[in-house]
Backbone bond lengths (Angstrom), bond angles and torsions (degrees), N, CA, C in turn:
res aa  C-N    CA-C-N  psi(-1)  N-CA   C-N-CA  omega(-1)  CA-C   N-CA-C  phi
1 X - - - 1.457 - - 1.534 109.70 -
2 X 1.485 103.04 128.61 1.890 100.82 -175.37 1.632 107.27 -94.26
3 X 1.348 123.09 -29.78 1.604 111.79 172.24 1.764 90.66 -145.11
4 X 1.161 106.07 148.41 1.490 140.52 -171.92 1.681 114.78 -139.88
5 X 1.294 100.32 104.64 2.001 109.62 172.51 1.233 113.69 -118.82
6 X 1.148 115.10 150.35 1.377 143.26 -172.32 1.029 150.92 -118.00
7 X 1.059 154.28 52.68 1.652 154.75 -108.95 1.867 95.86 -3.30
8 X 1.471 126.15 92.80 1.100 119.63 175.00 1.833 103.81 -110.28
9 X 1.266 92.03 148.69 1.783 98.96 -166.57 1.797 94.16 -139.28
10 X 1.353 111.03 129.58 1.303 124.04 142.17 1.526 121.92 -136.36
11 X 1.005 113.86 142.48 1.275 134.41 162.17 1.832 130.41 -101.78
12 X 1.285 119.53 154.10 1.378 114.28 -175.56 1.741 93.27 -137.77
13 X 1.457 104.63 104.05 1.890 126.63 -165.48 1.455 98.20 17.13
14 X 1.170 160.89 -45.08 1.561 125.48 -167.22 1.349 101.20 -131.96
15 X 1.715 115.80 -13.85 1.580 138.89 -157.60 1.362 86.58 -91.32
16 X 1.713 117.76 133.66 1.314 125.85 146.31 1.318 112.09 -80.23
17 X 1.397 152.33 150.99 1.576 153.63 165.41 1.266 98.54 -109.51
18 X 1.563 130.66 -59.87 1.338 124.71 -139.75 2.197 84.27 -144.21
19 X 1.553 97.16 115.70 1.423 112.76 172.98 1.365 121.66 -111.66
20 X 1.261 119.96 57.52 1.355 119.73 158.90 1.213 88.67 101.61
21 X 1.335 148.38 86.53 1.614 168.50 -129.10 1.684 92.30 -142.37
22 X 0.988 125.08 100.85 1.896 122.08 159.71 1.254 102.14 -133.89
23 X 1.199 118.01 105.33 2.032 121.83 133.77 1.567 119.28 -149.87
24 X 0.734 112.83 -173.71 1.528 128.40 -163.01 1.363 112.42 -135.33
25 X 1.410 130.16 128.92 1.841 136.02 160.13 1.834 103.51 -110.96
26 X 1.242 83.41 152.60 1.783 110.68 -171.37 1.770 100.16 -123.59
27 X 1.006 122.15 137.54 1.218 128.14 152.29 1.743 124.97 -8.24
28 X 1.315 104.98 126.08 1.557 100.79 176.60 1.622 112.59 95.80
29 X 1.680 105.08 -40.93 1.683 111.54 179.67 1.571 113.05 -42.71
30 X 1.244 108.91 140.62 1.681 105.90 160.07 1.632 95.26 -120.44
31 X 1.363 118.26 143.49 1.492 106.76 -162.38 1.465 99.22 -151.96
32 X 1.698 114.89 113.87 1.378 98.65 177.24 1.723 118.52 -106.71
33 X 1.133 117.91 162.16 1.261 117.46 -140.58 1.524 95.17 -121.92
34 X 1.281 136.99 82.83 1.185 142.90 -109.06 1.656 87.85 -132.08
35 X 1.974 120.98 144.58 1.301 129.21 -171.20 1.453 108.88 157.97
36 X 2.014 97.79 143.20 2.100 78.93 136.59 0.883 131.52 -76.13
37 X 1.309 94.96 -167.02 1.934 120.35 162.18 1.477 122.93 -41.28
38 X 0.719 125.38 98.17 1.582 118.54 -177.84 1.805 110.62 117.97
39 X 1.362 123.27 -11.33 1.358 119.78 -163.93 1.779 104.14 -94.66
40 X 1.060 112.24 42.39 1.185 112.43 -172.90 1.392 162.97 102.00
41 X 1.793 92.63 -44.87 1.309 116.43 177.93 1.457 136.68 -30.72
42 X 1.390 102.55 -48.06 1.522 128.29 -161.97 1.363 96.66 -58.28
43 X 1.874 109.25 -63.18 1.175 134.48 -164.21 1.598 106.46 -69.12
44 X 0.967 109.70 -28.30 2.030 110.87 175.42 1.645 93.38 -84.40
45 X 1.091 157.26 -37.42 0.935 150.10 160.61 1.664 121.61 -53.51
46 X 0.805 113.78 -41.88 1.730 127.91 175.38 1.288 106.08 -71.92
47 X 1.495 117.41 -38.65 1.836 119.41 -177.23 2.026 100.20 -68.01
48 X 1.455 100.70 -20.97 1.660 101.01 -174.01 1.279 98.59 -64.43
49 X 1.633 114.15 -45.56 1.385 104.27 -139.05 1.373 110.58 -115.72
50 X 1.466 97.58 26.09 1.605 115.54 164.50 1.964 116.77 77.69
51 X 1.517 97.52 4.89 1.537 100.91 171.50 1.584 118.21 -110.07
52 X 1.670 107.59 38.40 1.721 136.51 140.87 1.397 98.38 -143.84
53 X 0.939 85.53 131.04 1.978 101.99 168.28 1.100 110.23 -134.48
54 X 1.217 134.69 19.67 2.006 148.81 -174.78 1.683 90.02 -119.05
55 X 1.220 99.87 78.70 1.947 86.59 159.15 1.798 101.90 -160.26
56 X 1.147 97.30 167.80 1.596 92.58 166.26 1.722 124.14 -127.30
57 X 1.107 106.02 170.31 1.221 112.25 -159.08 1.744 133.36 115.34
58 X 0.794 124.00 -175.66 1.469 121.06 169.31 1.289 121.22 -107.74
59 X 1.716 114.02 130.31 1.664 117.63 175.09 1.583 115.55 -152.19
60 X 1.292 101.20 83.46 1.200 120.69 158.09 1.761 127.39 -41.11
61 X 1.537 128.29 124.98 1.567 108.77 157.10 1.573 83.02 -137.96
62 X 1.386 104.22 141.46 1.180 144.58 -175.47 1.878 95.31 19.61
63 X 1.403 105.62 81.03 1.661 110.65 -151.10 0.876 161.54 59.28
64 X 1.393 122.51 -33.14 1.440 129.81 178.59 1.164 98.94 -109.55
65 X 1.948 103.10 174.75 1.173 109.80 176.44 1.565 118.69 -74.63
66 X 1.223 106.81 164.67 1.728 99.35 160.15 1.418 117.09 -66.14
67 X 1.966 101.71 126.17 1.215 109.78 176.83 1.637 85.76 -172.85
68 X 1.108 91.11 -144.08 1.601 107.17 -164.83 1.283 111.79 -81.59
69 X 1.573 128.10 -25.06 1.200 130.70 152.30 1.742 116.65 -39.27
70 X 1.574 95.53 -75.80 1.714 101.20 171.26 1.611 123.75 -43.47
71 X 1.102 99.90 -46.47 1.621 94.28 169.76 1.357 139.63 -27.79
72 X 1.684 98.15 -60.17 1.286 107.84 145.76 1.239 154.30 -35.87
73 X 1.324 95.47 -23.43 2.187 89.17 -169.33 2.135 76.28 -136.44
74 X 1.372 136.06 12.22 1.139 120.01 142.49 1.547 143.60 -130.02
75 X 1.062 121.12 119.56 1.706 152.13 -152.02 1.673 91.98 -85.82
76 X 2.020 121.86 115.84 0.634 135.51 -178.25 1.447 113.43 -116.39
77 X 1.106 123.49 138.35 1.228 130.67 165.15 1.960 116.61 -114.13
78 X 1.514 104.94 100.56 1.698 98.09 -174.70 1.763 109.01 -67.89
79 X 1.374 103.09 -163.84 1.546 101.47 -168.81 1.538 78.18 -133.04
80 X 1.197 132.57 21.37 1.617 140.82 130.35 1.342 136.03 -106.88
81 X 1.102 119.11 140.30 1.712 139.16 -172.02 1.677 97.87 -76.69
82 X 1.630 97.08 113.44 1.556 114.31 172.34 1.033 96.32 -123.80
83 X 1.766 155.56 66.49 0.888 128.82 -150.39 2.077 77.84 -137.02
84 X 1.414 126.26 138.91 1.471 97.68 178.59 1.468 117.07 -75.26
85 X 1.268 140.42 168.86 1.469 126.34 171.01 1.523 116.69 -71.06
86 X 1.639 126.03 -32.73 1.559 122.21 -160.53 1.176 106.46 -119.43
87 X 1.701 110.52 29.19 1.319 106.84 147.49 1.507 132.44 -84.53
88 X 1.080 101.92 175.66 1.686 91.40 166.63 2.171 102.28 -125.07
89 X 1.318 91.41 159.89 1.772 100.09 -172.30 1.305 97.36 -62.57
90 X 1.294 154.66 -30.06 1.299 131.22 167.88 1.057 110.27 -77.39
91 X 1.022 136.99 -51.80 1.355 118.11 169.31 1.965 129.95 -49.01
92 X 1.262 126.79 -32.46 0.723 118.92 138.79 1.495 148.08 -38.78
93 X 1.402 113.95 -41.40 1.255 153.17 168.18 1.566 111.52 -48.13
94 X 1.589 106.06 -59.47 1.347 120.37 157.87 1.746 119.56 -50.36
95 X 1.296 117.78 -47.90 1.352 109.68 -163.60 1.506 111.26 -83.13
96 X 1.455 112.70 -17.82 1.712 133.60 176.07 1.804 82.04 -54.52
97 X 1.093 98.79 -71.91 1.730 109.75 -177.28 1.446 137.16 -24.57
98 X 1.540 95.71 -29.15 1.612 110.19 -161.85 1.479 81.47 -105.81
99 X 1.292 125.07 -47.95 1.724 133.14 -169.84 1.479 105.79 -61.15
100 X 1.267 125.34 -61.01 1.289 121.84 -168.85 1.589 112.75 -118.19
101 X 1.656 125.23 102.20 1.070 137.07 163.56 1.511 122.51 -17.58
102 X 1.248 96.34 -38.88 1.673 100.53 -167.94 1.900 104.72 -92.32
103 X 1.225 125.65 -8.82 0.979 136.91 -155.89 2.028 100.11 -78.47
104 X 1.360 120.45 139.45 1.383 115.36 -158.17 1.432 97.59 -130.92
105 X 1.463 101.21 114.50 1.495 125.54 -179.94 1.662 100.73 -44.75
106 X 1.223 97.32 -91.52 1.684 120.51 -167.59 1.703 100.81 -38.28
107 X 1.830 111.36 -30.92 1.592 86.35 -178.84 1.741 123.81 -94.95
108 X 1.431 102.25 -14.00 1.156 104.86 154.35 1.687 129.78 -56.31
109 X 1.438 116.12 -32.31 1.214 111.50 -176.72 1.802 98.33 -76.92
110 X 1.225 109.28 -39.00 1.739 110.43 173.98 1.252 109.67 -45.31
111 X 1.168 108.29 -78.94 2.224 111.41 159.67 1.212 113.16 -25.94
112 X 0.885 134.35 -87.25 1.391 117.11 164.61 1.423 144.51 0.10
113 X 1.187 92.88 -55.25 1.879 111.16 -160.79 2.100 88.93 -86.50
114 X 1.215 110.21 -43.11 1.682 127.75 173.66 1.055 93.59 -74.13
115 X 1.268 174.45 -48.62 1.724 160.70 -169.12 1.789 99.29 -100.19
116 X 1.167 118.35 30.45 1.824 120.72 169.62 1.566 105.80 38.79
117 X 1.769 110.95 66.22 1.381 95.44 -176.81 1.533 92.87 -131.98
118 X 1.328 108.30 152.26 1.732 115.73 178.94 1.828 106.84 -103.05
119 X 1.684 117.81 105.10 0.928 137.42 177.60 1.748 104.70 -45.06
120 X 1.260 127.24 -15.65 1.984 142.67 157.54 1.096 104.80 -71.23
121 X 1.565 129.45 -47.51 1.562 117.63 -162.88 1.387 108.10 -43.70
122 X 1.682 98.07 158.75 0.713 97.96 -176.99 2.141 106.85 -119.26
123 X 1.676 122.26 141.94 1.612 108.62 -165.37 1.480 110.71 -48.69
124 X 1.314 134.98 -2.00 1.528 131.50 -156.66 1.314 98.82 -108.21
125 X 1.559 119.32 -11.42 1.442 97.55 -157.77 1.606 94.12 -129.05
126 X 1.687 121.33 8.49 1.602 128.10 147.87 0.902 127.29 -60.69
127 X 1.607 119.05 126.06 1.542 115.36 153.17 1.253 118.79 -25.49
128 X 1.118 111.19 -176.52 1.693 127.88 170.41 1.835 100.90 -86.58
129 X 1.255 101.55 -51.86 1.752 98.99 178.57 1.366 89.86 -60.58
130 X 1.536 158.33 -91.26 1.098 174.84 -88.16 1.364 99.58 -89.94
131 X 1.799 101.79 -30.51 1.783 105.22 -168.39 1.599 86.25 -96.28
132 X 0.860 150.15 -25.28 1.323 150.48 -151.92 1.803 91.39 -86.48
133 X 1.437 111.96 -74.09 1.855 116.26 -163.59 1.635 94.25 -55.01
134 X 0.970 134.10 5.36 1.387 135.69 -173.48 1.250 108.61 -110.97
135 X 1.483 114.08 -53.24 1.765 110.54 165.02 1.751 111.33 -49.75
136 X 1.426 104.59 -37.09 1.405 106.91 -175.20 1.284 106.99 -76.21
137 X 1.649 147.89 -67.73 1.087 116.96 161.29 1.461 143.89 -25.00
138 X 1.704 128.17 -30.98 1.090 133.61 169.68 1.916 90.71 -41.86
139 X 1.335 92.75 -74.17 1.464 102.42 -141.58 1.690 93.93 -71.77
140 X 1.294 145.79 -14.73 1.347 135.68 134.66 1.463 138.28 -23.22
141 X 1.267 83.10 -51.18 1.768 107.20 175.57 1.751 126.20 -49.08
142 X 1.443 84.50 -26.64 1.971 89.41 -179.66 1.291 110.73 -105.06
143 X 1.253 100.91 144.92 1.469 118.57 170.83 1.844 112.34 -71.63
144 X 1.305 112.54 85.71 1.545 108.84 -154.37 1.563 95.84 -111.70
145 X 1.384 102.22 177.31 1.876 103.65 177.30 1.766 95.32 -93.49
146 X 1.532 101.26 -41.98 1.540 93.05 -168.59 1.684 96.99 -141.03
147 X 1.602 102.57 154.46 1.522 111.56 -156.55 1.504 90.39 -130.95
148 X 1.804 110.19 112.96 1.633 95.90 -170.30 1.548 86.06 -115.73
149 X 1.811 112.57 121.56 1.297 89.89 162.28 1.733 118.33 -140.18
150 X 1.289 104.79 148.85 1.534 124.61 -150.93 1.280 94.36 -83.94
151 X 1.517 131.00 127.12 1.550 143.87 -175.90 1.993 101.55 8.91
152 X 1.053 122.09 85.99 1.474 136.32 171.95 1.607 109.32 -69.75
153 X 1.460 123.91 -13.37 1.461 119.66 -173.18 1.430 104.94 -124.32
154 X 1.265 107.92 30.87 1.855 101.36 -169.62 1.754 106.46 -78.83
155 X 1.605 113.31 -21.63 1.304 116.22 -162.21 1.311 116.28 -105.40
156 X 1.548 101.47 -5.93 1.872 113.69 -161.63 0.964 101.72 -84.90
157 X 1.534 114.33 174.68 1.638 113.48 174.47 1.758 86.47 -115.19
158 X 1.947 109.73 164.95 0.988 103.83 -156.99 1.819 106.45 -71.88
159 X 0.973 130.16 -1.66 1.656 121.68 -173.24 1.736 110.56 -87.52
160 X 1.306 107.16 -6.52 1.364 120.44 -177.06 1.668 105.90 -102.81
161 X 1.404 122.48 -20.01 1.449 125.08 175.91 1.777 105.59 -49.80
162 X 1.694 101.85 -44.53 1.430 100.83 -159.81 1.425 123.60 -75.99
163 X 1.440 102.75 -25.30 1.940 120.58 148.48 1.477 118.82 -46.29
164 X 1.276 102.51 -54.18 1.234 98.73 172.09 1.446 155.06 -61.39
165 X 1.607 94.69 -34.17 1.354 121.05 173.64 1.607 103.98 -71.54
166 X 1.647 114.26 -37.32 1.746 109.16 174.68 1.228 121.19 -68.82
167 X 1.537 103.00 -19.48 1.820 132.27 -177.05 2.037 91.19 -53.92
168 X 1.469 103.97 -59.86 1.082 115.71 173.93 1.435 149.76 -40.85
169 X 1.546 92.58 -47.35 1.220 114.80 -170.97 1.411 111.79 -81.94
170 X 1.433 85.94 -45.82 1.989 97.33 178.88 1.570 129.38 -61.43
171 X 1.443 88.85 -15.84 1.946 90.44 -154.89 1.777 108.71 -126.57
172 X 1.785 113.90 0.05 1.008 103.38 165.05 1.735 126.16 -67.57
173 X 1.579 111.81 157.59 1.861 77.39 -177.84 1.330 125.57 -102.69
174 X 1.011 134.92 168.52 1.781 138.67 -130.20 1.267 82.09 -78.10
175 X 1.273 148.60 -25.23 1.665 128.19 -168.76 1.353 101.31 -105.94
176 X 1.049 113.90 33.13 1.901 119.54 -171.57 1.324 102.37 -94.02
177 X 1.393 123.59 -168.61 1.275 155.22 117.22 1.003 123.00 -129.09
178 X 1.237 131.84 166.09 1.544 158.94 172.45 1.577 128.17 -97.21
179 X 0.986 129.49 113.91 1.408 136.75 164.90 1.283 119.20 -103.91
180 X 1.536 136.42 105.64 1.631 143.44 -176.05 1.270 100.50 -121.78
181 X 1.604 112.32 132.42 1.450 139.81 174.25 1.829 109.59 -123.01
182 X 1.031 110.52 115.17 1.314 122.96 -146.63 1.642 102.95 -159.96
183 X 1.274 111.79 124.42 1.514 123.87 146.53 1.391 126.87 -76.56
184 X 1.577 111.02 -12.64 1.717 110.57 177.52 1.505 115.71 -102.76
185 X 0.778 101.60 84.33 1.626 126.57 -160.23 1.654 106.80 -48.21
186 X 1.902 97.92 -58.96 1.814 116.62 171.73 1.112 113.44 -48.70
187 X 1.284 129.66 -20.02 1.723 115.29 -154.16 1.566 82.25 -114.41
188 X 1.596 140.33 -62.90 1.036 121.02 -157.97 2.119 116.00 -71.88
189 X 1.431 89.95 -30.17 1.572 100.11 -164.40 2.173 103.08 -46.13
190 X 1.642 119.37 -4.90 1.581 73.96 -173.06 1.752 103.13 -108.24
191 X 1.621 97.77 44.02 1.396 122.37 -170.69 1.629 111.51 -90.71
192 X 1.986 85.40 -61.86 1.130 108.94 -173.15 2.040 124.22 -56.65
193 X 1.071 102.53 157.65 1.717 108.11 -171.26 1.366 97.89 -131.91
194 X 1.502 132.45 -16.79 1.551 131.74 159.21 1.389 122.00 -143.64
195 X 0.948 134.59 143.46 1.626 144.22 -177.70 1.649 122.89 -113.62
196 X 1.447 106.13 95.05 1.496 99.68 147.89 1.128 131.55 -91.27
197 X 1.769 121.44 141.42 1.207 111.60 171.29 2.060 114.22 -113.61
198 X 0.616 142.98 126.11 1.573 172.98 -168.30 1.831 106.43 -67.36
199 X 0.834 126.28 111.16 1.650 123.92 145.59 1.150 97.58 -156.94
200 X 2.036 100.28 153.52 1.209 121.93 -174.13 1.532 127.78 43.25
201 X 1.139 107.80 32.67 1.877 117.92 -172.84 1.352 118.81 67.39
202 X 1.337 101.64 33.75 2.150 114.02 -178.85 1.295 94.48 -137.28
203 X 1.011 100.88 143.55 1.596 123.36 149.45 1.929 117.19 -78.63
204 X 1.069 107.22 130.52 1.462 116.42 -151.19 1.656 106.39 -121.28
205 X 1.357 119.68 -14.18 1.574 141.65 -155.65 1.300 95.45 -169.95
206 X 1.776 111.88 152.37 1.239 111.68 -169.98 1.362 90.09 -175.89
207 X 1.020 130.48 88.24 1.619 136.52 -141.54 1.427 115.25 -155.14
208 X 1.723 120.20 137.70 1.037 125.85 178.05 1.738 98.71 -81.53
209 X 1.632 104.05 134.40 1.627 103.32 -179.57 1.463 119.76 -53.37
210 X 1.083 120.48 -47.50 1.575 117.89 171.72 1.526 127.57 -64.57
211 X 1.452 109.70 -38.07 1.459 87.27 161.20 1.472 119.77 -102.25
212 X 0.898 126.80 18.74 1.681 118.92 163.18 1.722 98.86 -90.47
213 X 1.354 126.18 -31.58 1.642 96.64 163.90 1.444 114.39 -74.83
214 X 1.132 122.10 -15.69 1.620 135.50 177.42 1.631 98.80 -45.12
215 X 1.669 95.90 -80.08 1.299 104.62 172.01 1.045 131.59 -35.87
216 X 1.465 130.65 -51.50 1.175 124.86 -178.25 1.391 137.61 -108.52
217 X 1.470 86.66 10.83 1.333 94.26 179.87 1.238 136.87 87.07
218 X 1.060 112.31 2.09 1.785 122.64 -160.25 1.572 103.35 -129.05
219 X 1.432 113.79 -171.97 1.668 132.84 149.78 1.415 96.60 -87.87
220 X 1.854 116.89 161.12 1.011 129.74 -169.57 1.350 100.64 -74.50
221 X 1.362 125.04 -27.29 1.590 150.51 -159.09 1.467 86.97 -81.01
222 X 1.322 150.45 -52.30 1.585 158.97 168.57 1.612 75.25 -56.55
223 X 1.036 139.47 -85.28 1.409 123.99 -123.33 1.596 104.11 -72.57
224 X 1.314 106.63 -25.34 1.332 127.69 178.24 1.547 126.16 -53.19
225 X 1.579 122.94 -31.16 1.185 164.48 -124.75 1.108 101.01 -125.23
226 X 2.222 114.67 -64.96 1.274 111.78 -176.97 1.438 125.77 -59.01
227 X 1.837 94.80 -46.47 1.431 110.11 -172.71 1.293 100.73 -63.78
228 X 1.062 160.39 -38.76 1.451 164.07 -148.18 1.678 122.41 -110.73
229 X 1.359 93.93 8.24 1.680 94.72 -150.78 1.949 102.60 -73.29
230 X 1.200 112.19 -14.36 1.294 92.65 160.24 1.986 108.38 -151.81
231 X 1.691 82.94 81.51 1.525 121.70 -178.95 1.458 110.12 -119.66
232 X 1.675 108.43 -58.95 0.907 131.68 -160.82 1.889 121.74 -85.63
């Protein structure tokens, strides 16, 4: 088992975030983690990656708790730009390198060259999409157990989603899984292999992607719509 949750609960003084959070990913899953604004996400994502450590409950990745162990074998992508400005992508590239053991030179420069990026650029002189396929290669680049990443298409324009999503598909590594938090439901869903959807700090659905459109008949992007229709 690569991540394991547990009735996990945080609150922020009167705000609940996260109400009793339990599921589990296995190897191979691509799993999107589906909601509005406010239903949690951010904060179940942040408890992964060790920037909340105040919560309760149980959260296993590939055994231990989150800490410095987990760090290691999981590859984050935030839904904020940490990227410095007066670097340049190889150089960056390099320090991913020195930081994370598992992190793979030669496939980052491959990522790269496939997401139209110049290993010279320099961070000041990228788009916002440009800074984004670049955060995503970082976190491509490692050979990780689990790949959590926080809205990955917020900056792209839509002809670059579909690079990306193959960016995805292709280059996580075979003993991985995937975690995607996303409002664009159409573009990532013909990725996904399970679907959670999120309100009020619960998980509400917990569904294999094919048969919950089975079931209901719809795209997840329809199903997304109903449940949410005045959430969003």
């Amino acid at each position: 088992m690569i991540l394991h949750l547990n009735d996990v609960h945080k609150s922020y003084s009167k705000k609940r975030a996260l109400n009793g959070v339990s599921f589990a990913m296995d190897k191979g899953e691509v799993v999107g983690l589906l909601g509005p604004n406010g239903s949690g996400k951010t904060t179940l994502m942040k408890i992964l990656n060790t920037l909340i450590m105040e919560y309760s409950g149980e959260v296993l990745i590939c055994g231990s708790k989150p800490g410095v162990e987990t760090k290691a074998v999981t590859s984050y992508m935030p839904d904020k730009d940490y990227l410095r400005e007066g670097m340049k992508i190889r150089a960056i590239c390099d320090m991913h390198a020195d930081f994370f053991a598992d992190f793979d030179k030669a496939k980052a420069v491959e990522l790269l060259k496939l997401t139209k990026l110049e290993e010279n650029s320099k961070v000041s002189a990228l788009s916002k999409g440009m800074r984004e396929r670049l955060m995503l290669v970082l976190t491509m680049a490692r050979k990780a157990s689990l790949y959590v990443l926080d809205e990955p298409f917020a900056a792209v324009d839509p002809a670059a989603r579909e690079l990306i999503l193959a960016t995805i598909l292709k280059n996580y590594h075979e003993d991985g899984a995937v975690l995607i938090s996303t409002h664009l439901i159409a573009d990532v869903e013909p990725i996904l292999t399970r679907a959670l959807f999120m309100k009020d700090g619960a998980i509400y659905i917990d569904a294999n992607a094919d048969d919950l459109r089975e079931e209901r008949g719809m795209s997840l992007d329809k199903i997304f719509r109903e449940e949410y229709r005045y959430d969003v």
